[in-house]
C-alpha positions in Angstrom: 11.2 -9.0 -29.7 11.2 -10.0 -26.4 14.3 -8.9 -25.2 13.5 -5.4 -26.7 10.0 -5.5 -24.2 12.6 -6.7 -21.7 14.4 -3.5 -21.9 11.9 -1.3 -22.3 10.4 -2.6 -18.8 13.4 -1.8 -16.7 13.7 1.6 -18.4 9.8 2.7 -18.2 8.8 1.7 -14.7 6.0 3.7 -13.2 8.1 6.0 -10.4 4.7 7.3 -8.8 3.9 3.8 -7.7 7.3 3.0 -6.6 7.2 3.6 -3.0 4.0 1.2 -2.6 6.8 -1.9 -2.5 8.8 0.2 -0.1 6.6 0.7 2.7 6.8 -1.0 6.0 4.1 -3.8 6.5 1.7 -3.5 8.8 1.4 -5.9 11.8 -1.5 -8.3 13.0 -2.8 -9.2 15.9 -3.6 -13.1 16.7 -4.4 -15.6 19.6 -3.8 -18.9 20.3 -6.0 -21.4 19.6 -7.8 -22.7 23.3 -6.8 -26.6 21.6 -3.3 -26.0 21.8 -0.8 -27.8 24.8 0.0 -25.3 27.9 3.5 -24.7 26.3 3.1 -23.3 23.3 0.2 -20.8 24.0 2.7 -19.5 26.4 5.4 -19.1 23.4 2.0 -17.5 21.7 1.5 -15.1 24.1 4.9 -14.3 24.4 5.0 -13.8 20.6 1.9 -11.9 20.6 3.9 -9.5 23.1 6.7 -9.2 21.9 5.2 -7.7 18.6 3.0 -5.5 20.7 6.3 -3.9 21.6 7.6 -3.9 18.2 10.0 -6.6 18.6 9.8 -8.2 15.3 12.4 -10.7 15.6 11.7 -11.7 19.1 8.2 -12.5 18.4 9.9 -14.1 14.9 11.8 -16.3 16.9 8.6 -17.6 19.2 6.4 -18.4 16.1 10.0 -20.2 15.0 9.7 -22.2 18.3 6.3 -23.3 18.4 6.8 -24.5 14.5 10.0 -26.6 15.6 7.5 -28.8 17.9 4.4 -27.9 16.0 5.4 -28.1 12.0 1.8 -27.7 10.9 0.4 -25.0 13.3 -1.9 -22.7 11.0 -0.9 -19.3 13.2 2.5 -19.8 13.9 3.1 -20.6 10.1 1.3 -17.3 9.1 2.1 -15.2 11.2 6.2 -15.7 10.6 5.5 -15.8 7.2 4.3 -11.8 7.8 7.1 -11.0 9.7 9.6 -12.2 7.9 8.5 -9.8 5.3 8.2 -6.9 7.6 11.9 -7.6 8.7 13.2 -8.5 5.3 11.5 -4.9 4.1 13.9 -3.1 6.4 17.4 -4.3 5.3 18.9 -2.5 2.3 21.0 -5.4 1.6 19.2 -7.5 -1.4 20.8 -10.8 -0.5 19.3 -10.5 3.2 15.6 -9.7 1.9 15.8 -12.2 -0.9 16.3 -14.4 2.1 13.7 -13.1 4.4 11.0 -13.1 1.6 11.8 -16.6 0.5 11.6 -17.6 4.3 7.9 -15.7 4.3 6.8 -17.4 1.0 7.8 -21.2 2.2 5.5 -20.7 5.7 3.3 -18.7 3.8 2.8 -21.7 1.3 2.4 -24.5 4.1 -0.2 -22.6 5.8 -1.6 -22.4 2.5 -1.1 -26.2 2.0 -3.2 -26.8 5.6 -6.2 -24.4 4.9 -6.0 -23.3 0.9 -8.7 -21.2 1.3 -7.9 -19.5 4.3 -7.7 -16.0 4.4 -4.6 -15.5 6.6 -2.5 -17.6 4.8 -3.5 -16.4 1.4 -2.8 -12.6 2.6 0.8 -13.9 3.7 1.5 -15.6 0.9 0.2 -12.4 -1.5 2.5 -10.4 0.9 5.3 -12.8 0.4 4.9 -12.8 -3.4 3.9 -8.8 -3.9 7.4 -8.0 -1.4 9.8 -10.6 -4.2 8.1 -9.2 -7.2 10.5 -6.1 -6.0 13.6 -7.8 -6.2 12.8 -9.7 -10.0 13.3 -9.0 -13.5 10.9 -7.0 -15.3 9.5 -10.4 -16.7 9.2 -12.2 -13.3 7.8 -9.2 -11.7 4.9 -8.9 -14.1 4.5 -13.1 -13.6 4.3 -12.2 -9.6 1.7 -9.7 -10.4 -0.5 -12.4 -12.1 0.2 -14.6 -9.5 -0.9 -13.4 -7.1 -4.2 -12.4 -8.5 -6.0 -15.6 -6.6 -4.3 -15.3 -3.2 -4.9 -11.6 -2.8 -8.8 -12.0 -3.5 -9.4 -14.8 -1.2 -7.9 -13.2 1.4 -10.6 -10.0 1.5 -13.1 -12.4 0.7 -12.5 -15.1 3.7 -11.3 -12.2 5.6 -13.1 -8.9 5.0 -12.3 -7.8 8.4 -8.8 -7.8 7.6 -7.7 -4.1 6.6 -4.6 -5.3 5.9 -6.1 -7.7 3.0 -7.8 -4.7 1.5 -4.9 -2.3 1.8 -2.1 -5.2 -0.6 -5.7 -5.6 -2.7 -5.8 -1.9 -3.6 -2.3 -1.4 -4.1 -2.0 -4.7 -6.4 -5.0 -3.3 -8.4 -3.7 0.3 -8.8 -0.3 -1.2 -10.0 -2.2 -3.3 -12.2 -4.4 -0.2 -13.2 -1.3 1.6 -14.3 0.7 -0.7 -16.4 2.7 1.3 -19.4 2.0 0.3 -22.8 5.4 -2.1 -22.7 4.3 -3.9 -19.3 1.0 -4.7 -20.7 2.4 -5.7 -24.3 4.6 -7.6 -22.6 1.7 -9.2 -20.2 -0.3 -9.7 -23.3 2.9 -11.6 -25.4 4.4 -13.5 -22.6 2.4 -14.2 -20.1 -0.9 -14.6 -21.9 -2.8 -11.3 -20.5 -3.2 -9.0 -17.7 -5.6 -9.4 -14.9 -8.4 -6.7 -15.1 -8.0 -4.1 -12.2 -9.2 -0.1 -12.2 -8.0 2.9 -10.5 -11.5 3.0 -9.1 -11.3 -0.3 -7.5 -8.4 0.5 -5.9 -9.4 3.5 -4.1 -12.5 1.8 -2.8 -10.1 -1.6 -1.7 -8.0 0.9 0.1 -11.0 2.9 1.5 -12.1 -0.4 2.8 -9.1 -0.8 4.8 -9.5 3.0 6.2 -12.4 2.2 7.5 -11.5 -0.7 9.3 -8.7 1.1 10.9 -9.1 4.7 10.8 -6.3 4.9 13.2 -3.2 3.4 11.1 -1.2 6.0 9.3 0.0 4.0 6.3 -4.1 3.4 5.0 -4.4 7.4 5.1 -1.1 8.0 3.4 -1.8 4.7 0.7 -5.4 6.6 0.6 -3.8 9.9 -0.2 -1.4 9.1 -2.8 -4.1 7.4 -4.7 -6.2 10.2 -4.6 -3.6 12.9 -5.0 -2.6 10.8 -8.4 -6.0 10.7 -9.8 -6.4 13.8 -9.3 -8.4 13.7 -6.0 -6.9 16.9 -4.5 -9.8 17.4 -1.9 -10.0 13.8 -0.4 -6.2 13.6 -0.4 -6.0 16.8 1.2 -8.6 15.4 3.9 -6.5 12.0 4.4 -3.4 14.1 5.0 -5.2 16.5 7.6 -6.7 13.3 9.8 -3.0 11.8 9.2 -1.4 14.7 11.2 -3.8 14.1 14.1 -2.6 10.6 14.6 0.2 9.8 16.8 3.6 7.4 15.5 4.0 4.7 17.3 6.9 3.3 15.9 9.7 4.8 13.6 8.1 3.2 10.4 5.1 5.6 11.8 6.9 8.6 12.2 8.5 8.0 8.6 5.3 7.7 7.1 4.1 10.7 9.4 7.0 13.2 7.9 5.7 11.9 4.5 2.2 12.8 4.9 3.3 16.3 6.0 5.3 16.9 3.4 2.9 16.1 1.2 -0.5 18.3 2.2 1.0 22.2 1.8 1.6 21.8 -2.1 -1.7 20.4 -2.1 -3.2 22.9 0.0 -1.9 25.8 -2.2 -3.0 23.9 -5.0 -6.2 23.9 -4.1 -6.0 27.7 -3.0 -4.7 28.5 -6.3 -8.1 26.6 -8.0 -10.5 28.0 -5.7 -8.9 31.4 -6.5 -9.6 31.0 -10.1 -12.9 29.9 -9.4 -14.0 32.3 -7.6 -16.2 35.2 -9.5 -14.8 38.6 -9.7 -16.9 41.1 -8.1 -17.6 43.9 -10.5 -18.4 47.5 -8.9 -22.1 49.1 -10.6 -20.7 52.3 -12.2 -22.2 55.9 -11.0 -24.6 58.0 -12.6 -21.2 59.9 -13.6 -19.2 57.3 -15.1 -18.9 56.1 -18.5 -19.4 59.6 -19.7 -15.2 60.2 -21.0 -13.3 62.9 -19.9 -14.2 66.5 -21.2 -12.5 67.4 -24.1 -9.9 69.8 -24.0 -8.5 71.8 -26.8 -5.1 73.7 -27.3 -5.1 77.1 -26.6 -4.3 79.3 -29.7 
């Protein structure tokens, strides 16, 4: 029995969600703590630089640094725990993000082991686990899910300024949300249930993190996917619209960008199409003449 579940999850994965473990992870800002020596706020700030410009592994290799002399700094341990993800995400290799997310989960889980409740280091460690789930069995990826049910809730709770805690919250709750019949038979027979989550809680998770960053392409195009699924057509045709007003910044950007206009015109003639069919057909009063018929006319003899 279980190996039939077992093959029935690889073969009846939900394709619409699919590209929500795909996308590029966004990137946070952080500065050092006023306590720490001379030395490593300067490898902070160059870190901090170094991902302003987008070089990921640069500023990897600074938070690397500071941990070599500083094993238990909170930031540094966090904050290479979300690169390491956002690098890993990149490669199409397996074997080189199996490494990168392992890397993300052990910082991830020592920041976790200095401040437990700490919303940073429970958002890198639900990033860490959400970005490995992708690379396990149907079985192990439906155990990732549950696990990281506590992590990704204290992290918009201890950090509800954090749109990037909102945004892996709504994603892990539509996923959740749209479990086939064999994931959640198999939740229910092997791993003892499936956490609660709604379509509705996802869109307001993810709203949350629009709001906090109006700006940032990926919320819109989460935003609009959601919508555009459960069958939102108007607010995902909105999302789309103030998506192609923002500029890329980066390529991951301009990816998503070319996304989000390739989505909105078959909304947008959807919606034409609707609002065609709604609309009521004028009818013309008839004249004083009409309605009468048509003389008759006979055959001559």
């Amino acid at each position: 029995m279980r190996l039939l579940l077992c093959c029935c999850l690889l073969l009846a994965s939900a394709p619409a969600l699919a590209q929500f473990n795909a996308l590029p992870v966004p990137r946070i800002a952080a500065a050092p703590a006023p306590d720490d020596p001379p030395a490593v706020q300067r490898q902070l700030f160059q870190a901090a630089a170094f991902a302003a410009k987008f070089q990921d592994s640069e500023a990897l290799g600074r938070y690397q640094a500071v941990l070599k002399s500083q094993p238990a700094h909170y930031l540094a341990l966090w904050q290479a725990a979300v690169l390491s993800v956002k690098i890993g995400q990149r490669y199409s290799d397996e074997t080189r993000k199996r490494a990168y997310f392992a890397a993300a989960r052990q910082y991830a889980d020592r920041a976790l082991a200095l401040r437990p409740e700490g919303g940073e280091a429970n958002y890198a460690a639900a990033l860490a686990l959400f970005s490995q789930a992708t690379l396990y069995s149907a079985k192990g990826r439906l155990a990732a899910y549950r696990e990281l049910r506590s992590y990704v809730y204290l992290a918009a709770e201890k950090r509800p300024d954090l749109p990037e805690a909102w945004q892996l919250l709504g994603r892990w709750e539509y996923r959740l949300a749209h479990y086939n019949i064999f994931e959640r038979l198999a939740s229910q027979l092997l791993l003892g249930g499936t956490p609660a989550a709604t379509s509705q809680q996802a869109m307001t998770s993810l709203e949350r993190a629009r709001d906090l960053a109006p700006d940032r392409l990926q919320f819109r195009y989460d935003l609009a996917r959601v919508y555009r699924y459960q069958g939102r057509r108007r607010r995902a045709i909105a999302e789309l619209e103030a998506a192609a007003k923002l500029l890329p910044v980066t390529s991951e950007d301009l990816i998503i960008s070319r996304l989000c206009a390739q989505m909105l015109p078959p909304l947008q003639r959807a919606a034409a199409r609707r609002e065609r069919r709604r609309r009521p057909r004028l009818r013309v009063a008839p004249g004083p003449m009409e309605g009468l018929g048509r003389p008759e006319t006979r055959p001559g003899p």
